[in-house]
C-alpha positions as CSV (number, residue, x, y, z in Angstrom):
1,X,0.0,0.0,0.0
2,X,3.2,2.4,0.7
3,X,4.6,2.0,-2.1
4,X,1.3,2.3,-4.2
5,X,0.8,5.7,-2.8
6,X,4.3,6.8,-3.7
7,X,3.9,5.6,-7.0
8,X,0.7,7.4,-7.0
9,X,0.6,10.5,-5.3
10,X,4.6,11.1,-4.4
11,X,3.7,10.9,-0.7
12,X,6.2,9.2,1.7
13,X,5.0,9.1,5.4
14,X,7.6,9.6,7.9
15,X,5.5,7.5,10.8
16,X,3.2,4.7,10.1
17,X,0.5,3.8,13.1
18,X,-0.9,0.5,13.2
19,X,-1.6,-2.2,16.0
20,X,0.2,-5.3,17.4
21,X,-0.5,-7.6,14.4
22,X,2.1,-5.2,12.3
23,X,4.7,-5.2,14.6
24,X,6.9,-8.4,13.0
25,X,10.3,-8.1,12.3
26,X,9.8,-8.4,8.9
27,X,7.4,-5.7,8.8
28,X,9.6,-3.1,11.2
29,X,12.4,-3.9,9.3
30,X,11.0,-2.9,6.1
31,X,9.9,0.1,7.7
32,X,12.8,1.5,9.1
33,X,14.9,0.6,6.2
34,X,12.5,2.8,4.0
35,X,13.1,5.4,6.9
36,X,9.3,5.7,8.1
37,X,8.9,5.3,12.2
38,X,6.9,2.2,13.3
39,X,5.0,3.2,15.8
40,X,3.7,0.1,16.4
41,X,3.6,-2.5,19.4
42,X,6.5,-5.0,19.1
43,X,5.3,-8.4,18.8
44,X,7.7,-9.9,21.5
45,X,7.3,-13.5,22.9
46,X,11.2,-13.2,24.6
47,X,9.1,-12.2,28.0
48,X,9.5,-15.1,31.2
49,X,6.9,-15.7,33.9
50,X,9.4,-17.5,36.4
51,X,11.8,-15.1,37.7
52,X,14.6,-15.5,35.3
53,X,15.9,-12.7,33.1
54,X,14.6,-11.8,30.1
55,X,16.2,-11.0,27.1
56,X,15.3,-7.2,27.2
57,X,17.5,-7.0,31.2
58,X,20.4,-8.2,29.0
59,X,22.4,-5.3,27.2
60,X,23.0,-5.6,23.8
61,X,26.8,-4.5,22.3
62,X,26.5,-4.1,18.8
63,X,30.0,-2.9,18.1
64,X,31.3,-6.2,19.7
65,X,28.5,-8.2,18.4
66,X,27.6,-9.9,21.9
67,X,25.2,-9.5,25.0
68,X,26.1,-8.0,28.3
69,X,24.2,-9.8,31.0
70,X,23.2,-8.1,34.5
71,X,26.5,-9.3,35.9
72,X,29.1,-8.2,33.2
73,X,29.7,-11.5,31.4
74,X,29.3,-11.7,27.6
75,X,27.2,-13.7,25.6
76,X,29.0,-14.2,22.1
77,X,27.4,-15.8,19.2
78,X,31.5,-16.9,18.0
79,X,34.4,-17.2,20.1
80,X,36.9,-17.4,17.6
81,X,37.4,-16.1,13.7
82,X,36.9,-18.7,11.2
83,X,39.1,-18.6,8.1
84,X,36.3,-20.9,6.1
85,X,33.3,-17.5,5.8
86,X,30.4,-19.8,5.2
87,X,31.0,-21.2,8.9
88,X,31.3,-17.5,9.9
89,X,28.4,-14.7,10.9
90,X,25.9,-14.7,8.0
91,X,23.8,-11.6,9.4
92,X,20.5,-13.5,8.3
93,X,17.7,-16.0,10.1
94,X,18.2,-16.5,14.0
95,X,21.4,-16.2,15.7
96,X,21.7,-17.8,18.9
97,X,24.6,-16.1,21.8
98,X,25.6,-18.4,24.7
99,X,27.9,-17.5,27.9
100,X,30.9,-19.7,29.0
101,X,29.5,-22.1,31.1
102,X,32.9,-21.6,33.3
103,X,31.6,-18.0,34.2
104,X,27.4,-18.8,34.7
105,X,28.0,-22.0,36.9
106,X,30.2,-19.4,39.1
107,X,27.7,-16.5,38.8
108,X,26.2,-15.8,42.0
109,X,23.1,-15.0,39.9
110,X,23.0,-17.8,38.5
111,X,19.1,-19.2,39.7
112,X,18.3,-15.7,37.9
113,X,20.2,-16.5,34.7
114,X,19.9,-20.0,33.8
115,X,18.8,-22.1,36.6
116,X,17.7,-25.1,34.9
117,X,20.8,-24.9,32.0
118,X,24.8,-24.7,32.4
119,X,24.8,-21.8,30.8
120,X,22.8,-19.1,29.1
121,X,21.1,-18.6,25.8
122,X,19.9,-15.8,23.6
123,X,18.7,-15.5,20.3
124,X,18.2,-12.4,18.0
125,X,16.5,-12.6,15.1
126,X,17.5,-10.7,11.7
127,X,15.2,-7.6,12.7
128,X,16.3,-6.9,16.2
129,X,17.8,-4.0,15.5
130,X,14.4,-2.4,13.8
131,X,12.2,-3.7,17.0
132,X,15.0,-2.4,19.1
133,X,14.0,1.1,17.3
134,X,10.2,0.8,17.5
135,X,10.4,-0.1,21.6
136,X,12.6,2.8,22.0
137,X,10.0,5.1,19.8
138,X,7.2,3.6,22.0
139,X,9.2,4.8,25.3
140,X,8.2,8.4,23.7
141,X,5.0,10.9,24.4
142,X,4.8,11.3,20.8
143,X,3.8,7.5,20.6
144,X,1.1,7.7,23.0
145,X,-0.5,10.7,21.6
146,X,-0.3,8.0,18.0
147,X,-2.0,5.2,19.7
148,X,-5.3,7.6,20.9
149,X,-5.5,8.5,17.3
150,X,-5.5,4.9,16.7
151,X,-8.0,4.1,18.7
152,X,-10.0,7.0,17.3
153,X,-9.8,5.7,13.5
154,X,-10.3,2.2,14.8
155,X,-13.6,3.0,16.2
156,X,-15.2,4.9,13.6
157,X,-14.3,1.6,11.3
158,X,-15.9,-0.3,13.9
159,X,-19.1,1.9,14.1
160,X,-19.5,1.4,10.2
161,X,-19.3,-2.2,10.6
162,X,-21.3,-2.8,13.4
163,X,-23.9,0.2,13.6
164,X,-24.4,1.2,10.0
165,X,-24.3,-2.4,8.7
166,X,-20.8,-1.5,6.5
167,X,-19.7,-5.3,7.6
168,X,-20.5,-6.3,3.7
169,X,-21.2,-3.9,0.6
170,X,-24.5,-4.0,-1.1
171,X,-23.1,-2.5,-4.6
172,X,-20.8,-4.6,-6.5
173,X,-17.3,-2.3,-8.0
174,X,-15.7,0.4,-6.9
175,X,-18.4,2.6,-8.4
176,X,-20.6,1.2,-6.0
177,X,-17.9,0.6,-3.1
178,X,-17.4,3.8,-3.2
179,X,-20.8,5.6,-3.0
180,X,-21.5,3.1,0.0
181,X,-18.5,4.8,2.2
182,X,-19.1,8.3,1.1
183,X,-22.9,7.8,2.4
184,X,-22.0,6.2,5.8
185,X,-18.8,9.2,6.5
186,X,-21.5,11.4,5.5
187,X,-24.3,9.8,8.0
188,X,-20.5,9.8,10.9
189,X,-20.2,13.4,9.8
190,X,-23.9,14.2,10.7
191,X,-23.6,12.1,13.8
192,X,-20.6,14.2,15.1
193,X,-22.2,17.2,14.3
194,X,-25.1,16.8,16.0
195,X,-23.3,16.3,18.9
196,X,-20.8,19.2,18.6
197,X,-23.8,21.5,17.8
198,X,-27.5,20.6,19.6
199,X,-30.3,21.4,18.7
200,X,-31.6,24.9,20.4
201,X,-33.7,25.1,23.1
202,X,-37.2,25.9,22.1
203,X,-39.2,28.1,24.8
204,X,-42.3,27.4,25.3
205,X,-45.5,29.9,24.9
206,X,-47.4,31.0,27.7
């Protein structure tokens, strides 16, 4: 649809607002590559209900390429430079970091870190880096004030399905689809209107 209405009409957003179901790495990825600003939920499943850390208390490095966890040890994905590339860092799919197990089975954090493993695990998928930028936009007052204008659009959609019987079209083509939508925003309009302006009081005659 972005790149329809650039071909279309030149425009190029510099924020896009949607809900939960758009925040994928794929689709944040492609979104801040193309410079817009996702502000958009992040579709995160790394959260833990047992006490342990999650991924988000470790600190990502990514000039060293590794994870800092609460107690200063690294998690690397490679410990050593491989002369062979293909064996190497490919930058694409999952990558998985792990700490020495020398330095978690000595951690006095350890029931925090890995308590059921000998050492600890992370992964990070190709598009951490975009959903590492839309949970930092979504830290922001600007992406509050974008989620209650969210809500707004997502209402009046909901009011055309559900109280003006929008939830299938009558007309068939976009002739028809079209005259459909302009009557129901015309019978929101009215609605909204009649609410911003009521109706005078009428006195009555003696």
């Amino acid at each position: 649809m972005l790149e329809r209405v650039k071909a279309k009409f030149d425009l190029h957003p510099e924020r896009l607002i949607a809900d939960t179901a758009y925040g994928s790495g794929p689709m944040l990825g492609w979104l801040v590559d193309h410079k817009i600003a996702p502000r958009i939920p992040v579709i995160d499943k790394a959260g833990r209900n047992d006490g342990t850390w999650t991924r988000a208390d470790f600190e990502w490095d990514a000039e060293n390429d590794q994870y800092i966890c609460p107690e200063g040890h690294a998690l690397k994905q490679f410990r050593r430079n491989y002369s062979d590339p293909n064996r190497g860092p490919t930058g694409k799919g999952t990558a998985r970091y792990r700490a020495l197990k020398e330095a978690c089975q000595a951690c006095p954090s350890k029931s925090k870190g890995c308590p059921n493993a000998e050492a600890r695990k992370i992964t990070r998928e190709e598009h951490e880096d975009a959903r590492d930028v839309a949970r930092g936009i979504a830290k922001t007052r600007q992406y509050d004030v974008s989620m209650k204008l969210r809500k707004e659009v997502e209402m009046l959609v909901a009011h055309l399905k559900r109280i003006l019987g929008l939830g299938r079209l009558r007309f068939c083509g976009p002739c028809g689809a079209n005259d459909e939508f302009l009557l129901a925003a015309t019978a929101q309009n009215l609605r909204k209107l009649a609410k911003i302006f009521p109706a005078p009081l009428q006195t009555r005659k003696a």
